[in-house]
Each structure stands twice: as structure tokens, then as C-alpha cells.
C-alpha positions as CSV (number, residue, x, y, z in Angstrom):
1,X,3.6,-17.4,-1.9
2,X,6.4,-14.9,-3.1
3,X,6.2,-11.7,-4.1
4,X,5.3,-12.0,-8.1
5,X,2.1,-13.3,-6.9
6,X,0.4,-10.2,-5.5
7,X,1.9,-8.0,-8.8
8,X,-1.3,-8.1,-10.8
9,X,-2.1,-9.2,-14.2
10,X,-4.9,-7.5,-15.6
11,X,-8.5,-6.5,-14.4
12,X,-11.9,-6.9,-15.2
13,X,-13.3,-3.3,-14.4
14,X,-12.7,0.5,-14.9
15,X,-13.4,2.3,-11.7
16,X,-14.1,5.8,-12.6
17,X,-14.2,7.1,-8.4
18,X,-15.3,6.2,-5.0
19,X,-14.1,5.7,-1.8
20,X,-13.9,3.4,1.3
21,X,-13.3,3.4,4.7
22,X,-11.8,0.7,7.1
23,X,-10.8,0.4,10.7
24,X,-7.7,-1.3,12.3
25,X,-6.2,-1.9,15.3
26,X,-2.8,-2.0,16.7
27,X,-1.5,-4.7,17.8
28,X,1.1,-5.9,20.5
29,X,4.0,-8.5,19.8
30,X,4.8,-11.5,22.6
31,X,7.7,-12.8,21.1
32,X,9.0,-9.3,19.3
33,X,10.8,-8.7,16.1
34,X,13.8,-6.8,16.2
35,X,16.2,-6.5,13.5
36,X,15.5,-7.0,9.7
37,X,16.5,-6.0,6.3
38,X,15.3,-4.8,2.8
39,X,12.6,-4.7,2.2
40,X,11.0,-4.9,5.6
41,X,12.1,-8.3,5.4
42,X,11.9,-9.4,9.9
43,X,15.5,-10.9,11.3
44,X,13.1,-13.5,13.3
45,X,9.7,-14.2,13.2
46,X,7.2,-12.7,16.0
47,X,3.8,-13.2,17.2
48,X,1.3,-10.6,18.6
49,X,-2.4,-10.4,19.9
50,X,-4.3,-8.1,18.2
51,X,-5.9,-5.1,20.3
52,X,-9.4,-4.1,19.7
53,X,-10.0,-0.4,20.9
54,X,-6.3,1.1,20.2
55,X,-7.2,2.0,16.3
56,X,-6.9,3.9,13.4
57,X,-9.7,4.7,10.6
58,X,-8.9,6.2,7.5
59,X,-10.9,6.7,4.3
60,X,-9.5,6.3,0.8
61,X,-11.0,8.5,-1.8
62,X,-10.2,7.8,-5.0
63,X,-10.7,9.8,-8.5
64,X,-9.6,9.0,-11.7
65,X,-7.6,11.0,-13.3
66,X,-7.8,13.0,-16.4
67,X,-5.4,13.0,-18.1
68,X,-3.8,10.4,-16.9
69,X,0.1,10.5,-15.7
70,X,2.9,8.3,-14.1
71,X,2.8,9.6,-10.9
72,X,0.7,8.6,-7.6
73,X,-1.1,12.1,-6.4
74,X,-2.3,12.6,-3.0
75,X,-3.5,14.5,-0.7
76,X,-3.8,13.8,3.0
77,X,-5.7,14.6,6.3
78,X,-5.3,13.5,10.1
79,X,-7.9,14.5,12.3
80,X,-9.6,17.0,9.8
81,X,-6.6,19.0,8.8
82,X,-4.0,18.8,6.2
83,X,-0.6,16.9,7.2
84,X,2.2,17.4,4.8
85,X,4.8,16.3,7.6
86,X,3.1,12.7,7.9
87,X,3.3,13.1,3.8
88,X,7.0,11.7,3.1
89,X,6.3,8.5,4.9
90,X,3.0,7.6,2.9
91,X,4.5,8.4,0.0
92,X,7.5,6.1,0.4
93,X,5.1,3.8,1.2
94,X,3.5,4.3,-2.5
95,X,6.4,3.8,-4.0
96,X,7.2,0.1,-2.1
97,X,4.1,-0.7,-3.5
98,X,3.5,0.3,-6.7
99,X,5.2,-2.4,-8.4
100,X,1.9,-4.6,-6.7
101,X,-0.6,-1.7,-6.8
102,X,-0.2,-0.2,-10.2
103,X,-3.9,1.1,-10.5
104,X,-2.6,3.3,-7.9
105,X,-0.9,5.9,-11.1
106,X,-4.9,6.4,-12.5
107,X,-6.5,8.5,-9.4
108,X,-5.9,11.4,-7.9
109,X,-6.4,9.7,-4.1
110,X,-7.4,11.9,-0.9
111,X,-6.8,10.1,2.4
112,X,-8.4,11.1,5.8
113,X,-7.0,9.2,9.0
114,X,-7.4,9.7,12.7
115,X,-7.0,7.6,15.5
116,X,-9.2,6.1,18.6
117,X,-5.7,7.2,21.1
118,X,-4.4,10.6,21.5
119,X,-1.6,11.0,18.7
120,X,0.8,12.2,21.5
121,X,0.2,9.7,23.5
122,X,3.5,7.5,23.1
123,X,1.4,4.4,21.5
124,X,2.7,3.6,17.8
125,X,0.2,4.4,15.3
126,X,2.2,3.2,12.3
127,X,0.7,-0.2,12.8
128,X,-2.7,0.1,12.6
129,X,-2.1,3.9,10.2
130,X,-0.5,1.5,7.5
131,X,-2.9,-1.8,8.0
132,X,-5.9,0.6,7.7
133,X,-4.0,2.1,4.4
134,X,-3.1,-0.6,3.0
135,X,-6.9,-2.2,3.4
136,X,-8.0,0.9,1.7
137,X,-6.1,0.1,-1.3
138,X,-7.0,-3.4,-1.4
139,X,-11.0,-2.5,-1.7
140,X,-9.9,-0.4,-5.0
141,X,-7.8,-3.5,-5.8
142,X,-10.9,-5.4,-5.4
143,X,-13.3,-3.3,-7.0
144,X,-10.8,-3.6,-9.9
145,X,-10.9,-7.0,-10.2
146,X,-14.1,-8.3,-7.7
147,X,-12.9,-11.9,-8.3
148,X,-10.2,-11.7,-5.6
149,X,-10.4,-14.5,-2.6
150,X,-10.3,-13.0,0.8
151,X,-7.7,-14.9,1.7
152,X,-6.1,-13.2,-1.3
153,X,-7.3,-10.0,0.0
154,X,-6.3,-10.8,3.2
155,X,-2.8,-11.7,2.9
156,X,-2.1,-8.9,0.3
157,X,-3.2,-6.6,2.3
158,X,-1.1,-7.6,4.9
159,X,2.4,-7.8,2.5
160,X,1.7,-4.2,1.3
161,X,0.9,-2.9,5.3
162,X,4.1,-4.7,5.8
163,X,6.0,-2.4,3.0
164,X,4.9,0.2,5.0
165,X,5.7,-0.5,8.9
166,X,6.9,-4.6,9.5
167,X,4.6,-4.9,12.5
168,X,1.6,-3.6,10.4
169,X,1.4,-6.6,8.8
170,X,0.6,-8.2,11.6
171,X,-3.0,-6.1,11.9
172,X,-5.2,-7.2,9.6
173,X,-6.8,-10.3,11.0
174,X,-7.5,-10.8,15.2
175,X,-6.5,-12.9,17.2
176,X,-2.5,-14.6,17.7
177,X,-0.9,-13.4,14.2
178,X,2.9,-14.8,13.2
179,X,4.6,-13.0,11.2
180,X,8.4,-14.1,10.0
181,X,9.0,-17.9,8.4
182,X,9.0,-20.5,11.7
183,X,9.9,-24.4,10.4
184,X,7.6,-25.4,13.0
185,X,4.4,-22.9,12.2
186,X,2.8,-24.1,9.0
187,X,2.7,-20.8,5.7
188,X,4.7,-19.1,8.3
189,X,6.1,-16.0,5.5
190,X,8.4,-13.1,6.2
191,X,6.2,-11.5,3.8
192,X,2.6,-11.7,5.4
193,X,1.3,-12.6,8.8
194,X,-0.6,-15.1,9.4
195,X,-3.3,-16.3,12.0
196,X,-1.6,-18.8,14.1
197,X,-2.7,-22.4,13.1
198,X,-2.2,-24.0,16.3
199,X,-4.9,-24.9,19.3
200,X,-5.1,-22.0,21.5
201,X,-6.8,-22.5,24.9
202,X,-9.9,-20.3,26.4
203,X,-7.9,-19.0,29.1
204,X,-6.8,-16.9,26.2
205,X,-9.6,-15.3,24.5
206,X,-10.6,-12.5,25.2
207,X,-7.2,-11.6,26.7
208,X,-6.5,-8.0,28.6
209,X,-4.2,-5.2,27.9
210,X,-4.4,-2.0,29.6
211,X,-1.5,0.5,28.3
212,X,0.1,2.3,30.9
213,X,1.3,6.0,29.8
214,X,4.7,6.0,31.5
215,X,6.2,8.6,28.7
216,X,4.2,10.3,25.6
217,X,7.4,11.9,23.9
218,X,9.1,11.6,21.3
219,X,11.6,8.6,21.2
220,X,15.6,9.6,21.3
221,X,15.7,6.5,19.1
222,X,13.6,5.9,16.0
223,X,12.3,2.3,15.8
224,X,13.8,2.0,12.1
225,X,16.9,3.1,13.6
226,X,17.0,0.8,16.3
227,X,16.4,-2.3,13.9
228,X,19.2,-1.5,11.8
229,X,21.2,-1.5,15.0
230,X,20.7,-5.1,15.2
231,X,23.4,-5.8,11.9
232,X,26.3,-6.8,13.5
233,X,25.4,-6.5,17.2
234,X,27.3,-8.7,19.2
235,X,24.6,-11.0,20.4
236,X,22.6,-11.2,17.2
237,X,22.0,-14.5,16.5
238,X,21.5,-15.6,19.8
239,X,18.9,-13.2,19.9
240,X,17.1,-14.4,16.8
241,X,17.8,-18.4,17.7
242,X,16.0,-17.2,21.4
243,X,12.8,-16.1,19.4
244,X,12.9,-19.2,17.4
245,X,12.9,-21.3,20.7
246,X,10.3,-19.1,22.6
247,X,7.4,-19.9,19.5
248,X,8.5,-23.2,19.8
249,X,7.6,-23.0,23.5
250,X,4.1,-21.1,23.2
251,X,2.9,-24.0,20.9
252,X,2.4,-26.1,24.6
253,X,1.8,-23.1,26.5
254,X,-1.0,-21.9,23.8
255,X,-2.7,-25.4,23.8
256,X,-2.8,-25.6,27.6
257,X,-3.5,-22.4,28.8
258,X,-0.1,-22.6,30.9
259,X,-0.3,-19.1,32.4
260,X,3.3,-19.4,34.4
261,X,4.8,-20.4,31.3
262,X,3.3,-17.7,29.2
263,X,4.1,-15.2,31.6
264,X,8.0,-15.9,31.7
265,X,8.5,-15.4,28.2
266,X,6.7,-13.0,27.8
267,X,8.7,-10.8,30.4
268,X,11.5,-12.4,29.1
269,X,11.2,-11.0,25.7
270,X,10.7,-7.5,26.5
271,X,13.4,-7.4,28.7
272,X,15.9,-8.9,26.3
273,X,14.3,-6.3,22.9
274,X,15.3,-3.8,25.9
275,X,18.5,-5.3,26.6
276,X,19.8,-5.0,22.4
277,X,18.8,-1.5,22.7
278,X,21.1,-0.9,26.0
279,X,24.0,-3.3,24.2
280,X,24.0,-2.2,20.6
281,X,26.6,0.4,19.0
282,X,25.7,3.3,19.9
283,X,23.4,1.8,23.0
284,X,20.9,3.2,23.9
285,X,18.1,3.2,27.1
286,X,14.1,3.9,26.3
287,X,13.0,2.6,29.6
288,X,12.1,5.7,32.0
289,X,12.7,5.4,35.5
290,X,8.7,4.8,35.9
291,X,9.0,2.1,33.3
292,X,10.8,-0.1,35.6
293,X,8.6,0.9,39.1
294,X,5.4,-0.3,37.5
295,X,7.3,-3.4,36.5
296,X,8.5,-3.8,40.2
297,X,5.2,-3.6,41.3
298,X,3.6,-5.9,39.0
299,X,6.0,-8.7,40.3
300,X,5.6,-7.8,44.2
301,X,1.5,-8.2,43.5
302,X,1.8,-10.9,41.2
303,X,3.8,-12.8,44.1
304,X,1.7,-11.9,46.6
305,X,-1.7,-12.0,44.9
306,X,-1.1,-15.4,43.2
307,X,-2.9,-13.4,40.2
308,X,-1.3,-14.1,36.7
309,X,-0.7,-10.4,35.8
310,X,2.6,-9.7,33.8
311,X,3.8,-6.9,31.8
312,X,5.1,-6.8,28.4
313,X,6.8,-3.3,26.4
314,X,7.3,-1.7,23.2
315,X,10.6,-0.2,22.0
316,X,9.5,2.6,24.1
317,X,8.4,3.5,27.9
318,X,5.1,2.4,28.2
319,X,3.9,-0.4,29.8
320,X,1.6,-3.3,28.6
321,X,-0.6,-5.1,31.3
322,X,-1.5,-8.4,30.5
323,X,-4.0,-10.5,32.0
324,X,-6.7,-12.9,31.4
325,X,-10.4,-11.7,31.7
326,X,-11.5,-14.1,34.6
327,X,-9.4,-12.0,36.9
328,X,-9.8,-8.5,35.5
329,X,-11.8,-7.2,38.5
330,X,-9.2,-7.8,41.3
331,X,-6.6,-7.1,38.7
332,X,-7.4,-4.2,37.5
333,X,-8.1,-2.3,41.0
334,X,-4.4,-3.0,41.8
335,X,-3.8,-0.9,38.3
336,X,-6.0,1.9,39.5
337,X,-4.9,2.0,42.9
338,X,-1.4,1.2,42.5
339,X,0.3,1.6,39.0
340,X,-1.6,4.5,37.2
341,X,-0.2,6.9,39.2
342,X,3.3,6.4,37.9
343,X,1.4,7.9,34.1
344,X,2.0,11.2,32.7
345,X,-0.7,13.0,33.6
346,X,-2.1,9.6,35.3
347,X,-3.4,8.5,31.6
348,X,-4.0,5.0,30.2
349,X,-5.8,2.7,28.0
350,X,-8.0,-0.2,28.2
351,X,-7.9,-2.8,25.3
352,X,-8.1,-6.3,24.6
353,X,-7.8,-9.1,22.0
354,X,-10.1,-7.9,18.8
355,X,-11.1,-9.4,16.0
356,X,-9.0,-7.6,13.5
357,X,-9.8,-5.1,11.1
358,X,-12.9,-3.8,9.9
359,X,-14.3,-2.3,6.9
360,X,-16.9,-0.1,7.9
361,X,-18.7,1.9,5.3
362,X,-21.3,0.4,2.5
């Protein structure tokens, strides 16, 4: 698909007002994109396992407008109350989209988000903020015109999340989601995500992911900043060839539940999204000094536990513990007794793989 197919050509309906809610989750990338271009187009492709509790809801209300005008009008909430500094970022968002949401002119919209996770506490919201957006806009899409396919649905809503924040795209369905065009991953698209085609083995569903609260401040480095770091860093395309190889390897490790394997590039990939940061121009460190204690620790018990635990990170400090759910008792006691204490405040979150988003009002 390109992009003239989601720009509408008519529709069947006149909506006169409503709204709708819908949930969705964050997610968390194994082989991470880093690096892209206009418009939120990824450098490499990526794949991520979808979290389940780690969420965002937001309602779309939706009025039309009388008399009508050119502009897209909003107002918006988080947590109850009015948020004019989140404002500038939706509405760049509207504008990305408008070209493929043009219905979007006729209401006067009101939107009212809050998520599942402290705001503050260092996990991205952008994610699973835009996803849940952008699935808002898709059931006024849909009530517009109630012929669309889900898969329609489903892969527009996930090129307009994208417009919004890349690895929103990647939220809409559960499960392993690609994003980024892979020769060897069938309707692999820089413009969608996709769920992954390939066999996947039980070891894991159902996968683990407790989020460790090494650092809930603000970033010295924007994300968006960091990416646009990536044009012309010195190891580049080495960097993008290395993501290209590591899908290439999951494909086995996926299909035989090959836990060692997983485990190493998984590490591996953090460690190298880390290592562009600390060799771009200007470089630049997010890990905190607690950030790479919990990942000490994680190898010493891993090696002397024989338990496959490994970590993975955002571009920030926080920690992602991975690990499948047949050894989630033992594992998690060593979390408990040994890593949470390295937390601000001794704080962290318990998800898991999820099923993706969810609409959840009539």
C-alpha cells in the first residue's frame, strides 16, 4: 500500500456528533529503530512485543460544526484537566494527517487522555497517547464510511499513529509487530506495522516485562533529537545493516523458542541504540549510573541461576526485564530482592505481552 490509499474518497454518512473511547498500550522494541527521515519515515525496520498494562485511554468527542470552517478545533484534557502544553504536539499531529483525515475540518473535537503509569514516571507515553488517538479518529473515519475492512482500519490507524510518534505505529495490534520494510518479512511497510507473519514458539507468549524506574526525569536529549543525530553519524549504515541481520536471525530464534539466542540480541541491541547516542555529534550518555548496576546484576544471576532473564532499554534510563512466564516466580524474587532497590523511590511496573488495543465503550 502507499500513502494515496488511506486519503479518502468520499463517504456514505453525515455524522452530526458522538464520541468514542479506546485503549492502547505501549509497546517495547527488540530490534529498535533509530534514525529516520520525513515523514516519520524509520532508517531500519524494528520489531517490538506489545505490553498489556503500560496504557493510555483517551476519548474522542466529536461535534459538528456550525458553521463550518477550514481549521481542525480542539480542545484537550489529561487526567481531568486542561493541557495546553501537550496542545502543540497534537496539533502537528492534525496537520500530518489531514491530508488522510479530512472529516477532521467538520467537528469541533474534545479529547480526554490519561494513562495506566504515572506521567512522571520516565516510561514514554507518546506511543500508546498517539495509537489511542489515532484509533479514535479511525472510529469517526468508520462511522463516516461503516464499509471499512479492519484490516483497513487496522493498518490506517496504524500510518496515522505513525505520523504522530514512529513507534506508535507499532501499538495497535498485540503481539510481535514489524515495522520498517524487511526483504525477508512479507508487507513489511515503513508506513504501517504489521503483526509478524512468521511461526513464533510458546516459550514466547505470554512473555514478561517488569520496568524498572532507574530515572523519572526529563531526558537531556529529546528522542526526535536523538534520531536526527543518526544523519551522517559515522557508523550509520552499519548500524542499520546490523538491524537488518538481527530480524533475519529472530526468524529461527522465534520458531524455536531459542532463549540464548534471543537473549544476545536483544542485549545487543540496546547496547549498540546506547552506543550511537554516546558516538553521535554532539554524543551524548542517557544511561544513569543505576542503569548499568541493574544490568550487572542481571548477568551475575543469569549466570549463576541458569534462568533466561535479560534486560533490554529505551532511549532513556530505565530498565526492561525480560523473561518468559514459566520462570517468573524465581525470577521475579531476584527483581524484588535484588534490583528494585536501585528505583527512584524503589518504583516499577509489571507488564507483559497484550493483545493490542482495545476499544472500550458501546
Amino acid at each position: 500500500m502507499t500513502e494515496q490509499d488511506f486519503i479518502p474518497q468520499s463517504y456514505q454518512r453525515k455524522v452530526i456528533g458522538g464520541s468514542v473511547t479506546w485503549q492502547a498500550p505501549s509497546n517495547i522494541a527488540l530490534v529498535k529503530y533509530w534514525g529516520k527521515k520525513e515523514p516519520q519515515i524509520p532508517a531500519n525496520p524494528s520489531i517490538s512485543f506489545t505490553l498489556d498494562s503500560c496504557k493510555t485511554t483517551t476519548t474522542l468527542e466529536f461535534k459538528r460544526k456550525e458553521p463550518a470552517d477550514k481549521n481542525i478545533t480542539f480542545e484537550l484534557y489529561f487526567e481531568g484537566k486542561k493541557k495546553e502544553d501537550f496542545k502543540p504536539k497534537i496539533k502537528s499531529f492534525f496537520k500530518r494527517i489531514e491530508a488522510y483525515c479530512p472529516f477532521l475540518t467538520d467537528y469541533q473535537l474534545v479529547i480526554k487522555t490519561e494513562n495506566s503509569f504515572p506521567h512522571s514516571s520516565g516510561i514514554a507515553s507518546s506511543a500508546s497517547g498517539m495509537s489511542a488517538l489515532a484509533l479514535c479518529v479511525m472510529s469517526l473515519e468508520k462511522e463516516l464510511n461503516p464499509e471499512l475492512s479492519e484490516e483497513y482500519f487496522n493498518k490506517k490507524a496504524s500510518f496515522l499513529a505513525r505520523l504522530g510518534s514512529g513507534s506508535a505505529c507499532r501499538s495497535i495490534e498485540g503481539g510481535l509487530i514489524v515495522w520498517g520494510k524487511h526483504k525477508n518479512i512479507e508487507n513489511s511497510s515503513d508506513l504501517f506495522g504489521i503483526k509478524y507473519p512468521h511461526k513464533i514458539h510458546e516459550v514466547f507468549h505470554n512473555y514478561r516485562d517488569t520496568i524498572l524506574l532507574v530515572d523519572k526525569g526529563t531526558k537531556q536529549v529529546s528522542s526526535s533529537l536523538g534520531h536526527n543525530l543518526m544523519e551522517g553519524h559515522a557508523f550509520a549504515e552499519a548500524r542499520f545493516e546490523q538491524a537488518h541481520r538481527n530480524l533475519d536471525k529472530l526468524r529461527d530464534i522465534f520458531e524455536t523458542g531459542n532463549l540464548k539466542g534471543f537473549m544476545e540480541i536483544v542485549e545487543s541491541e540496546a547496547l549498540t541504540l546506547h552506543a550511537m547516542m554516546m558516538s553521535s555529534n554532539p554524543y551524548f550518555i542517557l544511561m544513569k549510573p543505576n542503569t548499568l548496576e541493574i544490568i550487572n546484576k542481571i548477568w551475575d544471576f543469569r549466570e549463576n541461576s541458569g534462568l533466561p532473564v535479560c534486560f533490554t532499554l529505551d532511549a532513556g534510563a530505565n530498565v526492561h526485564v525480560l523473561y518468559p512466564e514459566k520462570d517468573v516466580e524465581k525470577i521475579f524474587e531476584f527483581i524484588k530482592n535484588e534490583l528494585v532497590a536501585y528505583c527512584e523511590n524503589e518504583q516499577y511496573l509489571c507488564d507483559r505481552i497484550g493483545d493490542g488495543a482495545k476499544r472500550i465503550d458501546n
